[in-house]
Wavefront OBJ file of the C-alpha trace (Angstrom):
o trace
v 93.865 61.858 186.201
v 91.002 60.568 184.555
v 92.634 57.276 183.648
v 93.747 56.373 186.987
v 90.919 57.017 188.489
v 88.988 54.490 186.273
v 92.323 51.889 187.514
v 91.006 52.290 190.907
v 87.066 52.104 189.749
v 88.433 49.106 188.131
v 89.924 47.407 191.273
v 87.053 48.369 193.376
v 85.078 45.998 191.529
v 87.475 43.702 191.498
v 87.573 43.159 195.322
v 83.758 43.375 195.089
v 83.187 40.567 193.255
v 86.131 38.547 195.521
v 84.241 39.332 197.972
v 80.194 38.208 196.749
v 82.138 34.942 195.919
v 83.246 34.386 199.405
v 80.357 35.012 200.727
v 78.393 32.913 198.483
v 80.694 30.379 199.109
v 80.411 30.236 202.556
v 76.802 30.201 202.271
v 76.475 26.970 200.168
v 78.838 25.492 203.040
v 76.769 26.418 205.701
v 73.544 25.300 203.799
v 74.982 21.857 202.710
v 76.067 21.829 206.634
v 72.351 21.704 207.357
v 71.503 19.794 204.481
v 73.675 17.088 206.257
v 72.382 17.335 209.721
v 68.921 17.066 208.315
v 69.508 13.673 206.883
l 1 2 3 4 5 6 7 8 9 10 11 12 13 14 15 16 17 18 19 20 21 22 23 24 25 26 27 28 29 30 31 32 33 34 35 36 37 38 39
């Protein structure tokens, strides 16, 4: 019981991180989007 629930601890995180990633990534994109127009 214990052991599984530490599997789906584990995969919680997992998909966490995924999804900081994709957000960070789409933030750079959308900054160096305005870095451009700037120029």
């Amino acid at each position: 019981m214990v052991g599984s629930e530490r599997c789906s601890r584990g995969k919680l995180l997992e998909l966490e991180q995924l999804f900081l990633s994709a957000i960070l990534a789409c933030l750079a994109v959308l900054l160096a989007d305005e870095m451009s127009k700037a120029t």
